[in-house]
N, C-alpha and C positions, 0 to 999 in steps of 0.2 A: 177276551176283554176283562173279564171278571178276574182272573189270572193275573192279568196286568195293574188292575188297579188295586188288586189284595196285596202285589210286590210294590206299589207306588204307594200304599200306605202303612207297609210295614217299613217300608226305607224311611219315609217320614216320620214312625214313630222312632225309630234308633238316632235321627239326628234331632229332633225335638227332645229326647234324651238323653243324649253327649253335650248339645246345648246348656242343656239345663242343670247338666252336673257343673259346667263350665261358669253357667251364672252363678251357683253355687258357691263355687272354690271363691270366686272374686268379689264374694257378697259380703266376705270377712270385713266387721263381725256381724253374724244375722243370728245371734242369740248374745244373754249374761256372757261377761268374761270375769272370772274369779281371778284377782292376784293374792297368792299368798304373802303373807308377811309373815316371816318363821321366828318371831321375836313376839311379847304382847304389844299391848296396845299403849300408846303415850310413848314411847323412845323414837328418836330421831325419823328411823326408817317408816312407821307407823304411819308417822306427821304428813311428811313427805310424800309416804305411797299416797295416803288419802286425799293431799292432794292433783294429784297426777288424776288421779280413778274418778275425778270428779269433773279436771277439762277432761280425760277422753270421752269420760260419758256425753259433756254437752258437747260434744265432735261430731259426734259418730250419731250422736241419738240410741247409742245402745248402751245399756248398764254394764260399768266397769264396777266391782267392787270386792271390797279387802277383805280377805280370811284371813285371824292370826292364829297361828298356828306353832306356837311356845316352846321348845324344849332343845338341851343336848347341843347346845350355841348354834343353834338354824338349821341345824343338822336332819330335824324329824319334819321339818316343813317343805325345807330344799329336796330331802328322798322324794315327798308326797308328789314334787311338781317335777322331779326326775323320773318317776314312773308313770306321770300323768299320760292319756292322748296325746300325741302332738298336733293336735288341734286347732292351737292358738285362743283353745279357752281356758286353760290354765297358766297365769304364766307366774314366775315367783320374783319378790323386792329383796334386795338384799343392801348391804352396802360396805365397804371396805374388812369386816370383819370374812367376807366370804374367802377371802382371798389371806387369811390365816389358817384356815379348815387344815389345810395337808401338813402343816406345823403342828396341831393338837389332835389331833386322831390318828393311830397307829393306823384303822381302815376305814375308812368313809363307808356308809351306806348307799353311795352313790359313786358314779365317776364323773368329775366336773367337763374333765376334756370331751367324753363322750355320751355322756346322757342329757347335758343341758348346754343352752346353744346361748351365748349374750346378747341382746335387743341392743342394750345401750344405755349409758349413763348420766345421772343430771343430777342437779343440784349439790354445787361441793359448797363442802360446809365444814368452817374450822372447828376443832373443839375448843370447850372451855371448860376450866376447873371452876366449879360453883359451891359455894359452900352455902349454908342458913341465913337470912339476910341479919340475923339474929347471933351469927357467928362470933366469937371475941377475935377470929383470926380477918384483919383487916387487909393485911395485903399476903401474899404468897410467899415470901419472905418471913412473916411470921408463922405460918403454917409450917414452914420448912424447920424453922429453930428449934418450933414444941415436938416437931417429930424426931430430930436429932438427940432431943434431952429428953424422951423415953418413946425410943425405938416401939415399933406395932403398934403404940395406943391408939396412933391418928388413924380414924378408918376413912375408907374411901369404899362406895359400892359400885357395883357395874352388874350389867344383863345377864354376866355369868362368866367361868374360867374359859380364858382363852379369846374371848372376843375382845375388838377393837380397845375399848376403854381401859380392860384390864392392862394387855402392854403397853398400852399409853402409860398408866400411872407406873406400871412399873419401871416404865422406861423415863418418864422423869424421878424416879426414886432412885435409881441409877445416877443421873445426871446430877443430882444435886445431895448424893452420898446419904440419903436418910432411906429410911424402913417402913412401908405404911403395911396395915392390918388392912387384906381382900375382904371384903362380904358379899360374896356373889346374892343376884334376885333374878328371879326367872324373865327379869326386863330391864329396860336401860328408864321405862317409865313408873318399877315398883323401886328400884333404886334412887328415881329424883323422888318418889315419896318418901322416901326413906330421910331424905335431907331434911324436909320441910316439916318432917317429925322430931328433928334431931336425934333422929335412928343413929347413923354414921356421920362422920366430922366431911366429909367432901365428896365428889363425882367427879369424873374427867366425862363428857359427853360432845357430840355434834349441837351446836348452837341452836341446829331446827328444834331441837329436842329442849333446850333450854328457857328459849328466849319468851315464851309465855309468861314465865313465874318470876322468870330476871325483869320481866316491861310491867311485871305486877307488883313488883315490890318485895318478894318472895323468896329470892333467893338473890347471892351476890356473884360476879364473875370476877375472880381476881387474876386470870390472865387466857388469853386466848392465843389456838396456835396459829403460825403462818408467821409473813413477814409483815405484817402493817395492822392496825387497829382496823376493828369491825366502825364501819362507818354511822351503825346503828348506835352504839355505844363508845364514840372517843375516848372516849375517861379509863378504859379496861386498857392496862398495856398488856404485849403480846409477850410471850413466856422470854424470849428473850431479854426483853426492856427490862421485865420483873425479875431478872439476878442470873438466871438457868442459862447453861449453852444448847437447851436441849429448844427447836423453834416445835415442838408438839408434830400433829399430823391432822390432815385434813382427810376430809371424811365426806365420799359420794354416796349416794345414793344409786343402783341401779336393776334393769330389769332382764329377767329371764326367760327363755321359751322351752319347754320340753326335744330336745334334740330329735329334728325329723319335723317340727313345725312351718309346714310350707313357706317357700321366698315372699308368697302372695301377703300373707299373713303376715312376714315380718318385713318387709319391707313397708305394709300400710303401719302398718304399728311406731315403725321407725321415723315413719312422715309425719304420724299424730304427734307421736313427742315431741317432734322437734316446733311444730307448729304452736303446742301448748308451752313450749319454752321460750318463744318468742313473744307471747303474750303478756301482754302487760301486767296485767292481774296474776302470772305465775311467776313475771320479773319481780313485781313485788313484795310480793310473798317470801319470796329467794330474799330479795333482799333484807325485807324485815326480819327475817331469823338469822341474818348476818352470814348469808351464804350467798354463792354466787350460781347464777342461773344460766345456766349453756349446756349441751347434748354433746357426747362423745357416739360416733353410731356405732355400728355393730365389730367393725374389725379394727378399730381403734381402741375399743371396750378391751377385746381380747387380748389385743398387745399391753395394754395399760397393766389387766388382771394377770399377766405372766409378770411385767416386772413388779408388781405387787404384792406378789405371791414370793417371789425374790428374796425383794428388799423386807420384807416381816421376818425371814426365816432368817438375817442378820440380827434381828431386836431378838426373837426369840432365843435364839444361840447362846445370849447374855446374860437369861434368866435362869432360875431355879426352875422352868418349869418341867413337868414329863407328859409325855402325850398319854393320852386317855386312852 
């Protein structure tokens, strides 16, 4: 008898154990989840992450919150969360410049196809060219004329060489035959200070990243891309209407998992997003930065970031530039 109940309570501790690892796995998250931001703080993805990290948090009741983590155009943040656990407590923000990486780096420090897994994407957001609200250049048409009649002088800054805003401005420098002077900043948010210092004469940026200092008075937008005016601000026409055949690029926002981060993990991840995207308070938000508020999920993401990855290495083609 003792025999029997010594094997009757060993069986019950091994399935009180398989149990428990079981409640475990599906208790994601039952601790912090860190998202990095591999950019500093104040530019587009920043804004946006922190909002995300803020419904997941009142979601779940577990603390989502933002690491930035600055350098080598996302490159030294995107490794960190490419090496991370796959856990589902690390995950990384990124947004449209990710998918320039294999155009500006002879070798990544990572492999995107196999070390990091897409969650899903939210909140597109056109950019805008913003200049000092203090600017003499009134519309985008006059910016174009002083840069033509002394080539380099006009600067323009961005988060760094090779991300999104840089061949944005290149690529309207392109389309509209003038020359602007790059001044790279370790952020897309020490470059809008840069404006508001009259450091540099203009930014090409995501709207999320603008529309503070534009609703403050602070800075000007003399055109935004896409095909139709930001509803936030009517009066801004889109780079087309302002003279250019060039309509700019719009600019998502999205999230990462360390490749090998359980289905359990991202598929709840992928429900919170979408849930927080459907929410009013993140509808509005989206909208008042003059972006639009919607979830692309996880294998939609990855088709999107192939022809993404595509269509850059056509703009880049165009340029002077050499990979790093």
């Amino acid at each position: 008898m003792n025999r029997i109940n010594r094997r009757t309570l060993t069986c019950l501790a091994i399935a009180a154990t398989v149990l428990a690892g079981a409640a475990h796995a599906q208790a994601w998250p039952a601790k912090p989840v860190k998202i990095v931001v591999p950019y500093g703080p104040g530019g587009a993805v920043d804004v946006v992450t922190r909002k995300m990290a803020q419904k997941l948090t009142e979601q779940t009741g577990q603390s989502f919150f933002v690491e930035n983590k600055a350098g080598a155009t996302g490159t030294i943040g995107a490794s960190q969360v490419a090496k991370a656990e796959p856990d589902g407590y690390t995950l990384m923000a990124n947004d449209t410049t990710f998918s320039l990486l294999p155009h500006i780096f002879k070798k990544l420090p990572f492999d995107a196809a196999t070390d990091l897994a897409p969650v899903g994407a939210f909140v597109f957001a056109p950019m805008g060219l913003a200049v000092n609200a203090k600017s003499p250049f009134k519309t985008l048409a006059d910016l174009v004329a002083e840069a033509k009649k002394q080539p380099n002088k006009i600067t323009y800054g961005t988060g760094g060489p090779g991300t999104t805003p840089h061949f944005a401005s290149e690529a309207l420098g392109i389309a509209v035959g003038a020359n602007f002077m790059h001044v790279p900043f370790k952020g897309a948010g020490e470059a809008t200070q840069a404006i508001l210092s009259s450091t540099i004469d203009f930014q090409i940026a995501s709207t999320t990243g603008l529309m503070g200092n534009v609703k403050g008075g602070k800075l000007r937008l003399l055109a935004v891309s896409g095909d139709k005016r930001l509803t936030a601000l009517p009066d801004v026409p889109t780079f087309v209407e302002a003279g250019t055949k060039w309509p700019g690029v719009v600019n998502w926002t999205g999230l990462w998992a360390p490749k090998g981060t359980s289905p359990e993990a991202m598929a709840r991840l992928q429900k919170e997003i979408a849930t927080a995207m459907a929410s009013s308070d993140m509808r509005a938000f989206a909208e008042g930065m003059g972006a639009e508020a919607r979830q692309v999920g996880s294998e939609a993401f990855g088709r999107m970031l192939k022809d993404s990855t595509e269509g850059w290495g056509k703009v880049v083609a165009n340029t002077a530039f050499e990979k790093q």
